[in-house]
TORKOL-4160 file (C-alpha; in steps of 0.2 Angstrom, whole numbers, padded with zeros to 4 digits, m for minus):
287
<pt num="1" X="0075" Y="0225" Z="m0044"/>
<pt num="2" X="0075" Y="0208" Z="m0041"/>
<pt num="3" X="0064" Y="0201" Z="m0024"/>
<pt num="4" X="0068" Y="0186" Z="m0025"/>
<pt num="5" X="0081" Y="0175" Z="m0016"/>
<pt num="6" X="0089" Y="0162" Z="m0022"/>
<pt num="7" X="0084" Y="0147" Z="m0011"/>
<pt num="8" X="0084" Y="0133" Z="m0026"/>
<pt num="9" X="0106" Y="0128" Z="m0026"/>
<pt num="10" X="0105" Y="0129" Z="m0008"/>
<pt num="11" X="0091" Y="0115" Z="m0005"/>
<pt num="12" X="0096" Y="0106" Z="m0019"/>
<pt num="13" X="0114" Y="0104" Z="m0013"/>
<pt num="14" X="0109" Y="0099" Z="0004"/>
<pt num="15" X="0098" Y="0086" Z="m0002"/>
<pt num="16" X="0112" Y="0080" Z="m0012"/>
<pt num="17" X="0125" Y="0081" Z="0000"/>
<pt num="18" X="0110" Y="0070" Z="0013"/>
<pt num="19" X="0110" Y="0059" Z="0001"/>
<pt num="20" X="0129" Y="0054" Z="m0002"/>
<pt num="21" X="0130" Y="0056" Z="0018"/>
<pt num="22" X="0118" Y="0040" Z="0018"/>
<pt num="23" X="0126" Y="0030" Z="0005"/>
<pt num="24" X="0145" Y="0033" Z="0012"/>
<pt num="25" X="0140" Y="0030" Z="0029"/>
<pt num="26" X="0125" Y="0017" Z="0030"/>
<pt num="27" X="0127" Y="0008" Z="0013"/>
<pt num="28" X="0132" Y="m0009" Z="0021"/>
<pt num="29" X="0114" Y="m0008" Z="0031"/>
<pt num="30" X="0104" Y="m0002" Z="0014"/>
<pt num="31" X="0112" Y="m0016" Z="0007"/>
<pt num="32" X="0105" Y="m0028" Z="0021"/>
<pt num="33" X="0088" Y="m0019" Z="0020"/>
<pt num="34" X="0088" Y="m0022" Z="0001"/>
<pt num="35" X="0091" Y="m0040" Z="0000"/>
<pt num="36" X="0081" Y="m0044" Z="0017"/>
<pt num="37" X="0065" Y="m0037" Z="0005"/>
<pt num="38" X="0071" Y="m0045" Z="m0011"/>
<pt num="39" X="0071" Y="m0062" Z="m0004"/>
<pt num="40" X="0054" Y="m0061" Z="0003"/>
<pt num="41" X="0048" Y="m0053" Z="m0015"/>
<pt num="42" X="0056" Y="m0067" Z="m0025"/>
<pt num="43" X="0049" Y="m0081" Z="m0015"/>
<pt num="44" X="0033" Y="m0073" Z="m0014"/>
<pt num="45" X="0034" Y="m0068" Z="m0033"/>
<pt num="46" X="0041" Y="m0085" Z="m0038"/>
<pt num="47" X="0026" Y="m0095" Z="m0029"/>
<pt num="48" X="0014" Y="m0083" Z="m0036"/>
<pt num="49" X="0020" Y="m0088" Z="m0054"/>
<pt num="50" X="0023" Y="m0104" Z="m0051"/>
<pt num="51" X="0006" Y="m0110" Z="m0046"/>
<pt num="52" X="m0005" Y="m0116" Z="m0057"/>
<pt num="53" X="m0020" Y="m0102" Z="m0065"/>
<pt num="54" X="m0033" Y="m0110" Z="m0060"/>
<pt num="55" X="m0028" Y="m0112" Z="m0041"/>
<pt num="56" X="m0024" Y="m0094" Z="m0039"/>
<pt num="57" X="m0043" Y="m0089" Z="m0049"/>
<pt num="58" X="m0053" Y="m0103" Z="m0036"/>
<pt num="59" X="m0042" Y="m0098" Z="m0020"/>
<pt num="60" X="m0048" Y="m0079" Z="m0024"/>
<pt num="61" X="m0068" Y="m0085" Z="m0029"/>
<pt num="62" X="m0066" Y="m0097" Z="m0011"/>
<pt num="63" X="m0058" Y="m0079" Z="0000"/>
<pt num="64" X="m0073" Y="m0067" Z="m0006"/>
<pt num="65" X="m0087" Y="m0078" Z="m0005"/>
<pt num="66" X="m0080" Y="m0083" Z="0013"/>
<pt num="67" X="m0081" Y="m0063" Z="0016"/>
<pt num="68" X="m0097" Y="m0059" Z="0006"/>
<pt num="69" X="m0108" Y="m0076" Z="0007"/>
<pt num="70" X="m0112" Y="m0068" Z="m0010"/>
<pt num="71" X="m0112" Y="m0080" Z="m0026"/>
<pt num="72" X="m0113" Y="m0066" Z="m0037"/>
<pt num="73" X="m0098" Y="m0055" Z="m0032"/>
<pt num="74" X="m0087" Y="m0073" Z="m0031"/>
<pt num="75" X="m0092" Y="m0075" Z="m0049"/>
<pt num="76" X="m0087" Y="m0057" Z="m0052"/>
<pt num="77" X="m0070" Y="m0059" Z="m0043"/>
<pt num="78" X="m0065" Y="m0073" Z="m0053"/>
<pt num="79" X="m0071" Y="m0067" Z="m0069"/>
<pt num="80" X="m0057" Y="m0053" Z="m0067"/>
<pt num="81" X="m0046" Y="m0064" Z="m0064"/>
<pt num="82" X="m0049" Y="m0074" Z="m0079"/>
<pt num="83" X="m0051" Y="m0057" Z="m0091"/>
<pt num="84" X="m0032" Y="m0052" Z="m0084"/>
<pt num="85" X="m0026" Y="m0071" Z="m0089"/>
<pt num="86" X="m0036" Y="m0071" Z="m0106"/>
<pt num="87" X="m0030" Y="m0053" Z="m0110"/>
<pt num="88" X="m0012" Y="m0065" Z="m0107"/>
<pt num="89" X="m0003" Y="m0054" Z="m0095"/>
<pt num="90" X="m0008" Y="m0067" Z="m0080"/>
<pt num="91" X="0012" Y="m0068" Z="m0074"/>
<pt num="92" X="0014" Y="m0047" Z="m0075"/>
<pt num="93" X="m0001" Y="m0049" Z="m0064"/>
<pt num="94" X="0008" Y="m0061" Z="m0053"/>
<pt num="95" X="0024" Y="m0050" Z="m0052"/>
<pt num="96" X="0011" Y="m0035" Z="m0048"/>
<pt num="97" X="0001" Y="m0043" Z="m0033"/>
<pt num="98" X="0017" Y="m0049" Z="m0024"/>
<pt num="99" X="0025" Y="m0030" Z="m0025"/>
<pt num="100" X="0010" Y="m0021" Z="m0021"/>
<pt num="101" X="0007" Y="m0036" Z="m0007"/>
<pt num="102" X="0026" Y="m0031" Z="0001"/>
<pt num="103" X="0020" Y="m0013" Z="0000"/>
<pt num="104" X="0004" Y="m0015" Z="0007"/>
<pt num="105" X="0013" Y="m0026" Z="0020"/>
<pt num="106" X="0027" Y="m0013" Z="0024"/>
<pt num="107" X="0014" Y="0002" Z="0024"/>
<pt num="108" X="0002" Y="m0009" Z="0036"/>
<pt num="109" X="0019" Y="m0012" Z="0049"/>
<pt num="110" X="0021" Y="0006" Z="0045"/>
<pt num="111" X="0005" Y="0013" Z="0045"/>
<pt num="112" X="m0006" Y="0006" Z="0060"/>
<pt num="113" X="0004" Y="0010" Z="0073"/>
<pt num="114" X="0008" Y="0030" Z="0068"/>
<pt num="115" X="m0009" Y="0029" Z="0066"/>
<pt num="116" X="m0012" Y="0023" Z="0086"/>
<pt num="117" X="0001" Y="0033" Z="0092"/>
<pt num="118" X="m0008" Y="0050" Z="0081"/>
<pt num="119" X="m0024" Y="0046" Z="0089"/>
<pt num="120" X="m0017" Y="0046" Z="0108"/>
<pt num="121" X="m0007" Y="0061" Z="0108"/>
<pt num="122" X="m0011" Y="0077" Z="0099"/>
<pt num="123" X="0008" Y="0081" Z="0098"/>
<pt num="124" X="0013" Y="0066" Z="0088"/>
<pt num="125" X="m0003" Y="0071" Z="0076"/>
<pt num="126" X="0005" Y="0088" Z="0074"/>
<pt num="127" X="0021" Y="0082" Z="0071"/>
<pt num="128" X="0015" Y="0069" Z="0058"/>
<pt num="129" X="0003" Y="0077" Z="0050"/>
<pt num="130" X="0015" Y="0088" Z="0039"/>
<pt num="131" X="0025" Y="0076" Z="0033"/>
<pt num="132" X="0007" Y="0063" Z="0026"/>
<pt num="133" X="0003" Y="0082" Z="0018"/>
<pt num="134" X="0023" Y="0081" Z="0010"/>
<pt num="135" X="0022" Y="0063" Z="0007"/>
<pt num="136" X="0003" Y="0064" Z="m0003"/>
<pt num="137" X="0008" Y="0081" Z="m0012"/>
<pt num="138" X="0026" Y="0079" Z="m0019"/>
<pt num="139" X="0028" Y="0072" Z="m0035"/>
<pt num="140" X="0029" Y="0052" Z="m0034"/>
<pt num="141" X="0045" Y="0054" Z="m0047"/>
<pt num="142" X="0054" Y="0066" Z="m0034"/>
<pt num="143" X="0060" Y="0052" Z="m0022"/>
<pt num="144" X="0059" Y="0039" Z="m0035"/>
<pt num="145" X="0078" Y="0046" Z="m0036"/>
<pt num="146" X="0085" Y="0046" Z="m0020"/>
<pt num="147" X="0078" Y="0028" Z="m0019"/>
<pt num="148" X="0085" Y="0023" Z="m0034"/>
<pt num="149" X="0103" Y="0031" Z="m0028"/>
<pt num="150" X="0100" Y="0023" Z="m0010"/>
<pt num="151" X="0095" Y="0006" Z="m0018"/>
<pt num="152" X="0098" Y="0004" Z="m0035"/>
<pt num="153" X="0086" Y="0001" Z="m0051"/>
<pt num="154" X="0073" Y="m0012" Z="m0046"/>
<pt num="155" X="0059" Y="m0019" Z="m0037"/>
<pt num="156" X="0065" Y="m0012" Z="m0019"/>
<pt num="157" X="0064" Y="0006" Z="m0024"/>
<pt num="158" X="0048" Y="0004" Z="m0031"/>
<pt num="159" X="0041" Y="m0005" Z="m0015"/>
<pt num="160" X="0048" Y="0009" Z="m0004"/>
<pt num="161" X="0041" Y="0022" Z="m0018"/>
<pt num="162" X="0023" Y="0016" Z="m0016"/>
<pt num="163" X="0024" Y="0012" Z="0003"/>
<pt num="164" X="0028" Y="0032" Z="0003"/>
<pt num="165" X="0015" Y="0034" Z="m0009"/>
<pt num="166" X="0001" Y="0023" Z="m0002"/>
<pt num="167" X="0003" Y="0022" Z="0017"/>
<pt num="168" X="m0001" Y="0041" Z="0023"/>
<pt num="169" X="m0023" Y="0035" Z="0020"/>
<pt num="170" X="m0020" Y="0020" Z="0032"/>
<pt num="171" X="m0012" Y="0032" Z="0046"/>
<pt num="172" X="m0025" Y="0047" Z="0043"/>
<pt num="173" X="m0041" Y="0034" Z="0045"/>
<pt num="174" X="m0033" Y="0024" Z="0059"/>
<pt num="175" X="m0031" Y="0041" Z="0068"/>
<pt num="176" X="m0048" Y="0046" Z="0065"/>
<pt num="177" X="m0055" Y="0028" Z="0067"/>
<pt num="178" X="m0048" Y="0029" Z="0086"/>
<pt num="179" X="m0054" Y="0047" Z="0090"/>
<pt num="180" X="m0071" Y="0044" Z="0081"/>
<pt num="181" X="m0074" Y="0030" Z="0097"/>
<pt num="182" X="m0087" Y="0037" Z="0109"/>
<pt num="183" X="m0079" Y="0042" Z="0124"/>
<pt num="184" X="m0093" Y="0035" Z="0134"/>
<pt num="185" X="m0089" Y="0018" Z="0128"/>
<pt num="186" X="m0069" Y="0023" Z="0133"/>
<pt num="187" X="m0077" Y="0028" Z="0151"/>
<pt num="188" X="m0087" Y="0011" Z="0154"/>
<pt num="189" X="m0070" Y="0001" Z="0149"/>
<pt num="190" X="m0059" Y="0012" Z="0162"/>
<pt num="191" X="m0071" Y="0008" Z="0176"/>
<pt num="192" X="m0072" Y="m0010" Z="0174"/>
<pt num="193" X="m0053" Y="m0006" Z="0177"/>
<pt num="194" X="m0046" Y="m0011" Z="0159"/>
<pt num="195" X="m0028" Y="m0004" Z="0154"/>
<pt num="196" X="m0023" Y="0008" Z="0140"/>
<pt num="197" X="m0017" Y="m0010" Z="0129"/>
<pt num="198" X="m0033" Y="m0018" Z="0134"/>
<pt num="199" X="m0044" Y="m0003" Z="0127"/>
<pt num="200" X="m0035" Y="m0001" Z="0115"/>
<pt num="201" X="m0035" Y="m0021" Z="0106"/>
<pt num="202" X="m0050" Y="m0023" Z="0116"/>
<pt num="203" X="m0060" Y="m0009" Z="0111"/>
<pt num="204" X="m0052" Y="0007" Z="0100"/>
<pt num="205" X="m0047" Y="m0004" Z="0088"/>
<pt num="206" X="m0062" Y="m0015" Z="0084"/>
<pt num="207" X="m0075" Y="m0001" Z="0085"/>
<pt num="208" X="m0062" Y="0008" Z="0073"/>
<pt num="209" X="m0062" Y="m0009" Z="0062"/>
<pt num="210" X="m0072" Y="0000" Z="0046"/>
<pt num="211" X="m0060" Y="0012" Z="0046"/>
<pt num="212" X="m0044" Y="0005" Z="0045"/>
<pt num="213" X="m0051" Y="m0010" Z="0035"/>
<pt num="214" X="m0057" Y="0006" Z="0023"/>
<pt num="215" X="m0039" Y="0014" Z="0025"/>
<pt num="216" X="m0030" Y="m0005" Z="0020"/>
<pt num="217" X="m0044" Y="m0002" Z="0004"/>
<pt num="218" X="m0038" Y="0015" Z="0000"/>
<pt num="219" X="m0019" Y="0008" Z="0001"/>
<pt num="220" X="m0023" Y="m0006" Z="m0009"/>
<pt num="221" X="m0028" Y="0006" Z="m0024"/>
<pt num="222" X="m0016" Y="0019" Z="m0021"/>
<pt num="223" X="0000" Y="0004" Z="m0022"/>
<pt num="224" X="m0009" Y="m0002" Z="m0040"/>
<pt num="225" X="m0009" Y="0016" Z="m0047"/>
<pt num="226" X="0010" Y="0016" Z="m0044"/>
<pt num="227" X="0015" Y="0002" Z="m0052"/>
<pt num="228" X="0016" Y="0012" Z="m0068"/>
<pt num="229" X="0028" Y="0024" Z="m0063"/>
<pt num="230" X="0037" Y="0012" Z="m0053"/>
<pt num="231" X="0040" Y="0001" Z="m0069"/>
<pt num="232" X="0051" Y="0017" Z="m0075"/>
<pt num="233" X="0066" Y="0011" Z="m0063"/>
<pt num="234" X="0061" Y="m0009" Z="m0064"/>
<pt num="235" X="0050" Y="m0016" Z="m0057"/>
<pt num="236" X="0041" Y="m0025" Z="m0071"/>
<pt num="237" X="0025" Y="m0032" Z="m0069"/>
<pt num="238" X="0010" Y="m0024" Z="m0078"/>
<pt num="239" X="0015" Y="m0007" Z="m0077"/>
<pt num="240" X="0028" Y="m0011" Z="m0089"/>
<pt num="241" X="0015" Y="m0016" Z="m0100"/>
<pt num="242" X="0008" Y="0002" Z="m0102"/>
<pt num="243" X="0026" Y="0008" Z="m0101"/>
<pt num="244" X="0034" Y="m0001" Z="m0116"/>
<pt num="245" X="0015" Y="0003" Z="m0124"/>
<pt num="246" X="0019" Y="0020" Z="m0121"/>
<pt num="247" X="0037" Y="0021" Z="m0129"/>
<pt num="248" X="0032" Y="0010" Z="m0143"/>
<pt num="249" X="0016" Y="0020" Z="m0148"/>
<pt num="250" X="0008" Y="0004" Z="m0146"/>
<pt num="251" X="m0009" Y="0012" Z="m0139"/>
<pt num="252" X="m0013" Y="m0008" Z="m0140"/>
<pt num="253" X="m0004" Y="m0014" Z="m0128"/>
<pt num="254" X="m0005" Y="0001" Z="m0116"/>
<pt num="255" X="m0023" Y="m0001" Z="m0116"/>
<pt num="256" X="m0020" Y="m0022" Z="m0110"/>
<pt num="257" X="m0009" Y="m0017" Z="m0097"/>
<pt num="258" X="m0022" Y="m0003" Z="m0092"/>
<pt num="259" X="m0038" Y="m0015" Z="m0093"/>
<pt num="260" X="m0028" Y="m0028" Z="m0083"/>
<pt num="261" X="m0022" Y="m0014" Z="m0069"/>
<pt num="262" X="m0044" Y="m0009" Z="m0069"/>
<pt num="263" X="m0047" Y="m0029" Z="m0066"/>
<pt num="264" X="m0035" Y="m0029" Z="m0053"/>
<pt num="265" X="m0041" Y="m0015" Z="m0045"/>
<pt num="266" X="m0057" Y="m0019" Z="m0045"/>
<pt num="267" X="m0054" Y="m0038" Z="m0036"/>
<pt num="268" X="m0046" Y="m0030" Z="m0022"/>
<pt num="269" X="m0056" Y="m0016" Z="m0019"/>
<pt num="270" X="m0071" Y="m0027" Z="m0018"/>
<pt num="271" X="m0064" Y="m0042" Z="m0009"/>
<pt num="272" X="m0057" Y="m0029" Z="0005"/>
<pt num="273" X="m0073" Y="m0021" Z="0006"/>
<pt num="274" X="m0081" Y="m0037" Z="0010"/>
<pt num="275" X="m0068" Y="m0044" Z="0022"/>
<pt num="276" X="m0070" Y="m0026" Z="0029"/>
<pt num="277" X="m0091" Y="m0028" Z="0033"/>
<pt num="278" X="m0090" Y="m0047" Z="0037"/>
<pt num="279" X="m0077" Y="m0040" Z="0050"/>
<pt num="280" X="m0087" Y="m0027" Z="0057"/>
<pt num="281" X="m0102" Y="m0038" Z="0056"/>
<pt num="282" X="m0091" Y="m0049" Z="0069"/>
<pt num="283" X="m0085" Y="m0036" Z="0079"/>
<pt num="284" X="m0103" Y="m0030" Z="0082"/>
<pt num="285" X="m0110" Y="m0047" Z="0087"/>
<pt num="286" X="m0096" Y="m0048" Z="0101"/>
<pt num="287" X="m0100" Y="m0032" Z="0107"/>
């Protein structure tokens, strides 16, 4: 005897059937959406490629000694830059930073202020916290497809893809940033007779500084570690390195595009980290 019911058509049709609904009935305004991100991608992209190597490798060595004061993490920072431009993927690079830099923008618009609002009322945590649980679990290649059907192949469906992807650790540590400041501190502020805005700018969100400069870190890394699967519906960049690596069987060129996405990877994590400390070192000599 059979126990189980068959759920599977039923859930696949209605998702189908969302699906068209949106295109039929909201495809001029997708359309809008679409091309409102694209331009801001292409200019950003276009200046990124345009500007001369060695500009882009002294700009990054001048932004993480301004946040470290430390002589050797510049020197480390612009040495993985260099090893991405020597390895001669330096514009796939380029094409990488300005997508996951629209995604990291978007999921930071996105992200921060779900996080606030999380951290102020329980019920908006209960209602959120299922759907950063959905969003982390299901298989990034699962809404690769409606956002390829919504959008089209290309860059715009992989930025939304990773903002899914990436921006569910920037609402969790925001939310636990703000509850984690002492309610004694909250107390002093309310008697000295400072409003909800002005506790929260004033004080919730610099004591929770590290963080959401930590939960910026973590979105940083989770955006490069889509930009593989993301170059499956076109978004280019150094993920399609490794892709074409991977239907060549060119184990070569795979592992260039995966050494580039490590140097990457490492330049951010450790140039957020130290904008991230020079920040809270700031915030604790104001306080």
């Amino acid at each position: 005897m059979d126990i189980f019911m068959n759920f599977g058509p039923v859930i696949a049709d209605a998702v189908n059937r969302a699906v068209d609904d949106l295109v039929i009935n909201y495809g001029d305004a997708f359309e809008s959406f679409s091309n409102a991100m694209l331009t801001v991608l292409v200019v950003l992209e276009g200046w990124l490629r345009g500007m001369p190597p060695i500009v882009v490798l002294l700009a990054v060595a001048a932004i993480a000694y301004a946040a470290s004061r430390r002589v050797a993490l510049t020197l480390g920072v612009a040495a993985g830059m260099w090893l991405i431009g020597s390895l001669g993927l330096w514009q796939q690079a380029m094409q990488t930073i300005a997508i996951m830099s629209v995604a990291v923008g978007l999921s930071m618009v996105i992200g921060l202020p779900v996080g606030v609002l999380m951290a102020r009322s329980d019920r908006v945590r209960a209602a959120v916290l299922p759907l950063l649980d959905l969003m982390q679990t299901i298989p990034s290649f699962v809404y690769l497809i409606p956002a390829a059907m919504l959008f089209g192949l290309g860059k715009v469906p992989a930025i939304l893809a990773t903002v899914v992807y990436a921006a569910p650790p920037l609402i969790r540590l925001t939310d636990l940033g703000i509850r984690l400041v002492d309610s004694e501190v909250l107390e002093a502020s309310r008697a000295f007779g400072a409003t909800r805005m002005q506790m929260l700018f004033g004080v919730q969100l610099p004591l929770a500084l590290p963080n959401v400069m930590q939960g910026i870190n973590q979105t940083m890394m989770m955006a490069l570690a889509m930009v593989v699967i993301a170059s499956m519906i076109g978004a280019r960049g150094l993920g399609e390195t490794v892709l074409l690596g991977l239907q060549r069987n060119d184990s070569g060129q795979g592992a260039l595009g995966g050494l580039a996405i490590v140097a990457l990877a490492i330049v951010f994590d450790r140039v957020t980290q130290a904008i991230g400390l020079r920040l809270q070192r700031h915030s604790a000599r104001r306080g």
